[in-house]
C-alpha positions in Angstrom: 59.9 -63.8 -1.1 63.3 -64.8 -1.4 66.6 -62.5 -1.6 66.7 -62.1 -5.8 62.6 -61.4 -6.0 63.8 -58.9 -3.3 66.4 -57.1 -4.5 64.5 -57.0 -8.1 61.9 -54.9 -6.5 64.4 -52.9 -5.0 66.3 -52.5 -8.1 63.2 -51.6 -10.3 61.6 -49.1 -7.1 61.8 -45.5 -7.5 63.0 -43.4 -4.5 60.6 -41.5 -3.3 61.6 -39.9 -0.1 65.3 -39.3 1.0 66.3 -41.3 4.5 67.5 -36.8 5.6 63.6 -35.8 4.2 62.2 -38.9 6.6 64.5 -37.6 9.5 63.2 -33.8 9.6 60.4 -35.1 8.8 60.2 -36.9 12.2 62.3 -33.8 13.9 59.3 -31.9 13.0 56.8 -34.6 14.3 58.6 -35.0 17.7 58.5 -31.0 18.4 54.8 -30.7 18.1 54.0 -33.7 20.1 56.3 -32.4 22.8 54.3 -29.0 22.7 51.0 -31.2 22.8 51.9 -33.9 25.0 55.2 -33.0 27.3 52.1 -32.3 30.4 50.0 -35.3 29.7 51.8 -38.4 30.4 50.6 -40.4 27.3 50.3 -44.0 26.5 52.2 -44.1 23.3 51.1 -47.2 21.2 53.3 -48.7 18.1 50.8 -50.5 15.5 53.1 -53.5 14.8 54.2 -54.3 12.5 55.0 -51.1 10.6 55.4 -48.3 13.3 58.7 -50.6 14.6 60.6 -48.5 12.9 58.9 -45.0 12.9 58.6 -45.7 16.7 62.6 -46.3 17.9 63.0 -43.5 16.0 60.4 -41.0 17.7 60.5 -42.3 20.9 64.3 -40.5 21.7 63.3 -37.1 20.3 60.5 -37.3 22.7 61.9 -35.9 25.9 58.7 -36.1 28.4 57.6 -39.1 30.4 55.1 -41.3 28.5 54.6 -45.4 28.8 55.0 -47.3 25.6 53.2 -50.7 24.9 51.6 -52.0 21.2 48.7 -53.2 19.4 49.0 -55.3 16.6 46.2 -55.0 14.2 46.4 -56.0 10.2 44.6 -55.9 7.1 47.8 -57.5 4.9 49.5 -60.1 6.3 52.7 -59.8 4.1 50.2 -59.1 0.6 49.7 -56.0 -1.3 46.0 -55.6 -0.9 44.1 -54.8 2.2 41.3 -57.6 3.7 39.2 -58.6 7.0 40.9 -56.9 10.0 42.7 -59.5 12.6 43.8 -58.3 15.9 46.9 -60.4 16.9 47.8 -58.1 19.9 45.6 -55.9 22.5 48.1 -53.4 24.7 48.7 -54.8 27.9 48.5 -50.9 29.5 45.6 -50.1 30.6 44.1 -47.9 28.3 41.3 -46.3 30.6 41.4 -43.3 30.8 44.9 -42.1 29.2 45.5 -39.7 26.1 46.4 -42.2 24.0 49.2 -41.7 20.8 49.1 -44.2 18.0 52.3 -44.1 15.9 51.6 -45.7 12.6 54.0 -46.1 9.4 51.1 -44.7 6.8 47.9 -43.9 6.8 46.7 -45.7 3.3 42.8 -46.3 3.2 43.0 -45.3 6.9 40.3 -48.5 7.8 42.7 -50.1 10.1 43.8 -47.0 12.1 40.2 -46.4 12.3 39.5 -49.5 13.8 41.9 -49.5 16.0 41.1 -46.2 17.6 37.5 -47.4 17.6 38.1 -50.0 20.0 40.6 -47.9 22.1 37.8 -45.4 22.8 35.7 -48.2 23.6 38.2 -49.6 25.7 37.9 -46.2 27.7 41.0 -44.4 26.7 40.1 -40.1 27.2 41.6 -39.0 24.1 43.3 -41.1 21.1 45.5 -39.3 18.5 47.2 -40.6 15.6 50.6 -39.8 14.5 51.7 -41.3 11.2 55.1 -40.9 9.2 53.4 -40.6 6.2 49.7 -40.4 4.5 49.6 -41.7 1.1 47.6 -39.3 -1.0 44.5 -41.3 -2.5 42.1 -38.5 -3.5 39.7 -40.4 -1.6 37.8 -39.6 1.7 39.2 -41.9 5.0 37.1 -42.7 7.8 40.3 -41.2 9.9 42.8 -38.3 9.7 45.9 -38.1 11.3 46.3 -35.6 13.8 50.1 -35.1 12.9 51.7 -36.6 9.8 55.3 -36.6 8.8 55.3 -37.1 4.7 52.7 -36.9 2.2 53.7 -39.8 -0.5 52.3 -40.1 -3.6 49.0 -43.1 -4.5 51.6 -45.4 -5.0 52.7 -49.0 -3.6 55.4 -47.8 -1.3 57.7 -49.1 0.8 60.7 -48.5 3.5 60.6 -47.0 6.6 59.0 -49.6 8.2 56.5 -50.0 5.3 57.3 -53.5 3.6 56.6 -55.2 0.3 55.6 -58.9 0.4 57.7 -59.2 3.8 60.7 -57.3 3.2 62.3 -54.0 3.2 61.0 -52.3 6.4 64.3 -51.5 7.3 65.4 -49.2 4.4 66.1 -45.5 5.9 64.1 -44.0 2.6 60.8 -44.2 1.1 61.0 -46.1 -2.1 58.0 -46.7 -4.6 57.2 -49.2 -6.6 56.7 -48.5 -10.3 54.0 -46.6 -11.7 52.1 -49.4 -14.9 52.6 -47.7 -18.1 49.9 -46.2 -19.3 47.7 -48.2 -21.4 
C-alpha cells in the first residue's frame, strides 16, 4: 500500500455509515452494557488490531469499574480474504473466572471471534460476551452471534472505524465500502 493506491480506494469507496450514525450507535452500545455489566467488574478485552478504535471510544462511556487488557488473534494479516488463525497475543489478565467482554470491530464470517471465545472459556473465564460495532450481513449462518452489536452493514468489503483495507484506513470516523462489481 502506498498513499495514491490509498487514497484511490478512498476516492472510489462508497460511504456507508455516517461518523454521527457510528457514534449513537456506540451511545446505544455503552447504555446496555452498563445495565448488564455496571455490578460485575468485567475483563473487557480489545481484539487488536481492529477493536483499537471501537475500544477508546467505548471504554469512556462506560462508567463502572472493569480491567482492560487484549488478545490479538487474525485471520488477514493486512489481505482481503480470511485464512489459518494465528494468535500473536494471549491477555496477560487472568481470565479465570471473570465475565469476560470482547469488543471487536465486525463480526464478518464470525470464525475468529469464535475461536477466540473458545479458548477463553477454555482458559476458565465464567461468562464471555461479545460486543461488536458492526455485523456485516452475509445471509449465511456464523458459528457466533454477538450479544450486542452497534451497525448492521451491508455483505460488502468495508472499511473505517477501525476496519482497514490492505493496511490503511482504520482511522476514518465513518464506515465506507468498497464498490459493489457491476453486474455481469
Amino acid at each position: 500500500m502506498n498513499t495514491d493506491h490509498a487514497w484511490r480506494i478512498f476516492d472510489s469507496a462508497e460511504l456507508v455509515c455516517s461518523a454521527e450514525t457510528v457514534a449513537k450507535a456506540i451511545d446505544k452500545l455503552a447504555a446496555d452494557l452498563r445495565a448488564d455489566y455496571r455490578k460485575r467488574y468485567p475483563l473487557v478485552l480489545t481484539v487488536m488490531k481492529g477493536g483499537m478504535v471501537f475500544s477508546g471510544w467505548l471504554l469512556p462511556r462506560l462508567d463502572f469499574p472493569l480491567s482492560c487488557d487484549y488478545i490479538h488473534a487474525t485471520r488477514y494479516r493486512n489481505t482481503t480474504r480470511g485464512d489459518t488463525l494465528e494468535w500473536l497475543a494471549m491477555p496477560a489478565e487472568p481470565v479465570a473466572g471473570r465475565h469476560v467482554l470482547l469488543l471487536d470491530d465486525i463480526l464478518d464470517e464470525g470464525h475468529t471471534l469464535a475461536a477466540i471465545k473458545t479458548r477463553l472459556l477454555e482458559l476458565g473465564a465464567a461468562h464471555v460476551a461479545c460486543a461488536v460495532l458492526t455485523d456485516k450481513r452475509t445471509g449465511t449462518d456464523k458459528p457466533l452471534q454477538a450479544e450486542y452489536v452497534g451497525i448492521e452493514v451491508p455483505n460488502r468489503y468495508i472499511f473505517g472505524c477501525g476496519m482497514d483495507i490492505e493496511g490503511a484506513w482504520r482511522n476514518l470516523p465513518a464506515i465506507y465500502a468498497l464498490p459493489e462489481p457491476p453486474p455481469l
